[in-house]
C-alpha positions as CSV (number, residue, x, y, z in Angstrom):
1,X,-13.0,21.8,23.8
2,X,-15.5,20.5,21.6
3,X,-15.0,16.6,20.8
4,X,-16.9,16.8,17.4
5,X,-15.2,16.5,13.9
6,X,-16.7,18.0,10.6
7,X,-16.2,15.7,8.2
8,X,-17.4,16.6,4.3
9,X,-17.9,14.2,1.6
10,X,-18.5,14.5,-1.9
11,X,-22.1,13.5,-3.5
12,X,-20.3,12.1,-6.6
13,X,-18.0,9.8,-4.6
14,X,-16.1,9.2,-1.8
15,X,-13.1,6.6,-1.2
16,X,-14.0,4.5,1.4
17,X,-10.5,4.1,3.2
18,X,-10.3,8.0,3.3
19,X,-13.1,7.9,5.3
20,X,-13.1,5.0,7.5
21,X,-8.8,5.1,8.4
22,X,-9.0,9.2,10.1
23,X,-12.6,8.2,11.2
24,X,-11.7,4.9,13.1
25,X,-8.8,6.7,15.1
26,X,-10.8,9.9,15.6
27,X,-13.3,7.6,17.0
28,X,-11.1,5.7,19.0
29,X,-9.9,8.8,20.8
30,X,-13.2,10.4,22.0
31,X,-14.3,12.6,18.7
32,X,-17.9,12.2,17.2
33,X,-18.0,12.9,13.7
34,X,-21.0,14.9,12.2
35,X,-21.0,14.7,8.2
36,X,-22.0,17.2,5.9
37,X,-22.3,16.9,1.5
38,X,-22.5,20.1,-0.5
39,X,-26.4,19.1,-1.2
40,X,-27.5,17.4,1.4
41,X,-27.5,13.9,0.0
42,X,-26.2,10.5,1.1
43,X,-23.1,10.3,0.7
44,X,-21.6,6.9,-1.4
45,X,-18.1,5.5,-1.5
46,X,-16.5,4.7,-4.7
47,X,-17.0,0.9,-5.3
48,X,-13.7,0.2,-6.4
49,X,-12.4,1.4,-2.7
50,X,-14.7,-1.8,-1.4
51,X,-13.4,-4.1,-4.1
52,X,-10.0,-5.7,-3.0
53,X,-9.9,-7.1,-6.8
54,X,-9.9,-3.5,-8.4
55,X,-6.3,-2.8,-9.7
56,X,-4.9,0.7,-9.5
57,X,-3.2,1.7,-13.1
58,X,-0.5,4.0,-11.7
59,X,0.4,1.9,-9.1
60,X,0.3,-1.7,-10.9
61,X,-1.1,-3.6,-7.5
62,X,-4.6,-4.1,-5.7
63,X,-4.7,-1.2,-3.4
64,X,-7.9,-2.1,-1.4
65,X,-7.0,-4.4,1.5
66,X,-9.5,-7.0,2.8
67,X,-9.0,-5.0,6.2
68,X,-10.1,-1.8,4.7
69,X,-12.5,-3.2,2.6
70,X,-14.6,-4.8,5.4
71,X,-14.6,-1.0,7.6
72,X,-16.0,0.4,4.3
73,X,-18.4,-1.8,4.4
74,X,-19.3,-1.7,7.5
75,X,-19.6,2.2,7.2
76,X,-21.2,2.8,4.2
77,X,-24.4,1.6,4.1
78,X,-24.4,2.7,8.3
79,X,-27.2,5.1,9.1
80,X,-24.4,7.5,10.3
81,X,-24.2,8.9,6.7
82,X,-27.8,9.1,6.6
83,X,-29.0,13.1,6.8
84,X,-25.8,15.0,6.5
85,X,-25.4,18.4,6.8
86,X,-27.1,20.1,3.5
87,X,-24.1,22.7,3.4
88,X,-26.5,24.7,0.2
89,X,-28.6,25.5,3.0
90,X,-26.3,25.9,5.7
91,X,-23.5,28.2,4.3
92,X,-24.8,31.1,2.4
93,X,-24.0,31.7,-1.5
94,X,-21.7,34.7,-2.3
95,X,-23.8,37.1,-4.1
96,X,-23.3,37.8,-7.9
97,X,-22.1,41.3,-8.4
98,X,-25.2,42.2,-11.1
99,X,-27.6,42.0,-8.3
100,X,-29.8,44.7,-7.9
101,X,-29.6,44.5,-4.2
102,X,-25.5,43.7,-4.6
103,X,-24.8,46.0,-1.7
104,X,-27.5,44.8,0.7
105,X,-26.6,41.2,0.1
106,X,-23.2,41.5,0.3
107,X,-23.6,43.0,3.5
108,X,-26.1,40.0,5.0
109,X,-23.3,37.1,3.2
110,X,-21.3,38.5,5.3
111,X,-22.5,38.8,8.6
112,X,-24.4,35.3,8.1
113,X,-20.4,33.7,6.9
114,X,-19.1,35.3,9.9
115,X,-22.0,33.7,12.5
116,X,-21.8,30.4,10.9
117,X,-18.1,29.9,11.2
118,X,-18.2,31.6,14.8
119,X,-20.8,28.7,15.4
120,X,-18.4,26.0,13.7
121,X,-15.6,27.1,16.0
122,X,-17.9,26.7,19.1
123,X,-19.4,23.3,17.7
124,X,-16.0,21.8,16.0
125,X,-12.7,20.5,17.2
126,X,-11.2,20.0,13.5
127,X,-12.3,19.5,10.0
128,X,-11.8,16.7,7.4
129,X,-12.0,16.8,3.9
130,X,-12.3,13.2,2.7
131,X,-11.0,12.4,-0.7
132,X,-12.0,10.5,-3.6
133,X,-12.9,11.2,-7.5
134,X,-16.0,12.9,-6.0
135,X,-14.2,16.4,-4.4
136,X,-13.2,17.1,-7.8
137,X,-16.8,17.6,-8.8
138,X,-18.6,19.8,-5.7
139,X,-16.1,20.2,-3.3
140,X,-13.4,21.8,-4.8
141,X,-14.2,25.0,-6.6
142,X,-17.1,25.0,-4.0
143,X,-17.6,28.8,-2.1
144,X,-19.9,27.7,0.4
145,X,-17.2,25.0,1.3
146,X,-14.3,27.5,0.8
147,X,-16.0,29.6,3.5
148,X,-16.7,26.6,6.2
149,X,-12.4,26.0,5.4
150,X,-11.7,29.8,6.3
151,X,-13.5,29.7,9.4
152,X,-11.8,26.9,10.7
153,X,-8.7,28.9,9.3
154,X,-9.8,31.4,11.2
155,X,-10.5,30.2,14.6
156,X,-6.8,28.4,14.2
157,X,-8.4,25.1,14.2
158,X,-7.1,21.6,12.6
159,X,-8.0,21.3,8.5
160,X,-7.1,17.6,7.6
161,X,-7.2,17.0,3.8
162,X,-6.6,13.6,1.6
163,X,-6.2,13.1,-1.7
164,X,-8.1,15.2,-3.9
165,X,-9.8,16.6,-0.5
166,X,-6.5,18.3,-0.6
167,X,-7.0,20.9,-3.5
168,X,-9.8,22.8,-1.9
169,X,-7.2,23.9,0.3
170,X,-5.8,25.5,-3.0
171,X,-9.1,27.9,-3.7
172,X,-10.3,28.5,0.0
173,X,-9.1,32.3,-0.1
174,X,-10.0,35.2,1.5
175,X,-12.3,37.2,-1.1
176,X,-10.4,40.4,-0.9
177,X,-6.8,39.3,-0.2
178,X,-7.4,36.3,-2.3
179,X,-3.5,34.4,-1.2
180,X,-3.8,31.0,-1.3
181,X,-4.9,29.8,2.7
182,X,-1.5,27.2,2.5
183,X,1.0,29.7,0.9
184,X,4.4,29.2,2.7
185,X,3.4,25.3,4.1
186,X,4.5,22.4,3.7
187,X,2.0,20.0,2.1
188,X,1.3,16.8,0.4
189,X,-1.1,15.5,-1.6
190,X,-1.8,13.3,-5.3
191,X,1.8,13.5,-6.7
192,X,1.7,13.4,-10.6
193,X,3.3,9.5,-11.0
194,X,-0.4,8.3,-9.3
195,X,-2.6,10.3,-12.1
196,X,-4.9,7.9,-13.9
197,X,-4.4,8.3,-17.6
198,X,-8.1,7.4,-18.2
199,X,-10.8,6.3,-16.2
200,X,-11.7,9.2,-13.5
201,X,-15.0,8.2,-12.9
202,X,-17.7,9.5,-10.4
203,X,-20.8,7.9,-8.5
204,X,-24.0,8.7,-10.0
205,X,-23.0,9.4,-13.3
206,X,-21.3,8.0,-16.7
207,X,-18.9,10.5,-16.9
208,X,-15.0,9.1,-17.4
209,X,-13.1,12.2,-17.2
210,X,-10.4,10.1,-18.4
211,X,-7.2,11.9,-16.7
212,X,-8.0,14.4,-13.6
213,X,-8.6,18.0,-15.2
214,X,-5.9,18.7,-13.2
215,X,-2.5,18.2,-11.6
216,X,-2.6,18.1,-8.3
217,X,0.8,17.9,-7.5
218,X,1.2,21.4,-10.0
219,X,-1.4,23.3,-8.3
220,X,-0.5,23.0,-4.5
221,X,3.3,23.9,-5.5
222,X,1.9,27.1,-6.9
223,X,-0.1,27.5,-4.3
224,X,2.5,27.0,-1.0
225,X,5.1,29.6,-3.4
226,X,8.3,29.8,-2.6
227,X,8.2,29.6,1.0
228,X,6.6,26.4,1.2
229,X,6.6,23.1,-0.4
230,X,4.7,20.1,-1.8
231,X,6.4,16.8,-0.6
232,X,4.6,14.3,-3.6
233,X,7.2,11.7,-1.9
234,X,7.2,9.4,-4.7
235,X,8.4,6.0,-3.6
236,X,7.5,5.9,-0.1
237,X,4.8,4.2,1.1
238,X,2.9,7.2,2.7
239,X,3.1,10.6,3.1
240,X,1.4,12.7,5.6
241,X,2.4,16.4,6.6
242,X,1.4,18.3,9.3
243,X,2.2,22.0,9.0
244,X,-0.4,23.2,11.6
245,X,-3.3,24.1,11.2
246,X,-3.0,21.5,7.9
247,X,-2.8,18.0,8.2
248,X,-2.5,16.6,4.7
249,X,-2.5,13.0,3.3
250,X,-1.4,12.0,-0.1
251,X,-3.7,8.9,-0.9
252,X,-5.6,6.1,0.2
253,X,-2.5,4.1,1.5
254,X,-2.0,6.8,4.2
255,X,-5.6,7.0,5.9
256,X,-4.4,5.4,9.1
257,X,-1.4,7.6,9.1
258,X,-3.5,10.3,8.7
259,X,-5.8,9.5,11.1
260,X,-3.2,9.2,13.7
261,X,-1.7,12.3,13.2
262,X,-4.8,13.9,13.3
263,X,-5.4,12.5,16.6
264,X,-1.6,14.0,17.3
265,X,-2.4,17.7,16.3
266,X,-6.0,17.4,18.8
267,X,-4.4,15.4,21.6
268,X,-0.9,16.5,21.9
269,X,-1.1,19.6,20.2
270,X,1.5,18.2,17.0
271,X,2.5,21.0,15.0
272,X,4.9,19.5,12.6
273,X,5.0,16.4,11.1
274,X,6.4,14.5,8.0
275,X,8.9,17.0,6.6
């Protein structure tokens, strides 16, 4: 099996922890992580998630640790994240219906999708989406993403999501059946009591968003339906699910966790965990 992870980052932010706690144990057991932004750029971790004075709102407490802070450090200016994957050029974009040539380049989207993801499957153990404000911007209602998320689907290989890395798993759809990828699992992710009020900011830019445009923790309980179920799990320190093939992480404070588990589903074939 192929000891490669892909891991994709957001050009508008990532936070560090999310990065650096599945990476370190991923690492630690043997995988090589090959990274990939939806243009190609560097990608740059959130400064407050490498500033142990910054003060989480929702919380009420410093939520960057001197310990995580110095491995975000260590990673982000590392020339590891120097020439990701450019996943514009990579992945192909789904044609708009008012083409002239729709039928024709439906046809070649198609078969090119279908040889990328068979060459992701030959290439990659597993896939992580890393969180942050950033995802929100170019990962989430992303296509070209959504497709690189099905084929791993597809091939029945791991999909580990954090934070707001979590709701692409909400969009990636088949184009015709168009069902929700994690209907009828078991997942967790940003649950509504850790929602800034004000403040959602992004690298790059001077845009405050103030709250999230959305609610995470409303969106994936759509999405799993009745069959399945968001565990928020308000209260406790972490929460990471594994309802194979998805291994999903609530926040920052469970990146280790997450990491682990991760490990878990490659290594000793972990199906369920969490719930």
């Amino acid at each position: 099996m192929a000891k490669k992870i892909l891991a994709i980052l957001s050009n508008y932010g990532y936070w560090g922890v999310e990065l650096t706690g599945p990476m370190v144990k991923l690492e630690e057991a043997g995988y090589e992580l090959v990274f990939a932004t939806p243009k190609g750029d560097r990608p740059i971790a959130l400064p407050p998630s490498y500033d142990t004075s910054y003060w989480d709102p929702p919380l009420g407490t410093h939520v960057t640790t001197e310990f995580d802070a110095k491995q975000v450090m260590e990673i982000k200016d590392s020339p590891k994240l120097d020439k990701p994957i450019n996943i514009s050029e990579w992945m192909p974009e789904r044609p708009y219906f008012s083409s002239e040539s729709f039928l024709r380049e439906w046809e070649r989207y198609f078969k090119t999708v279908k040889e990328r993801q068979a060459e992701m499957n030959e290439d990659y153990a597993g896939l992580l989406l890393v969180g942050g404000s950033g995802p929100i911007i170019d990962m989430v209602n992303n296509q070209r993403v959504h497709d690189i998320i099905l084929g791993f689907y597809k091939y029945d290989n791991p999909i580990g999501a954090i934070c707001y890395g979590v709701a692409c798993l909400v969009f990636a759809r088949d184009f015709n059946e168009r069902i929700p990828i994690i209907k009828g699992k078991h997942v967790t992710g940003h649950c509504i009591e850790y929602d800034y009020h004000d403040g959602t900011g992004f690298v790059g830019t001077d845009l405050n968003m103030g709250p999230p445009p959305y609610v995470l923790e409303y969106i994936l309980s759509d999405a799993v339906g009745h069959d399945g179920m968001f565990h928020g799990n308000f209260g406790k320190e972490t929460s990471v699910i594994v309802d194979y093939p998805f291994i999903t992480a609530r926040s920052l404070q469970c990146a280790h966790e997450f990491g682990e588990q991760f490990v878990n589903v490659l290594e000793k074939g972990l199906k369920r965990y969490g719930w």
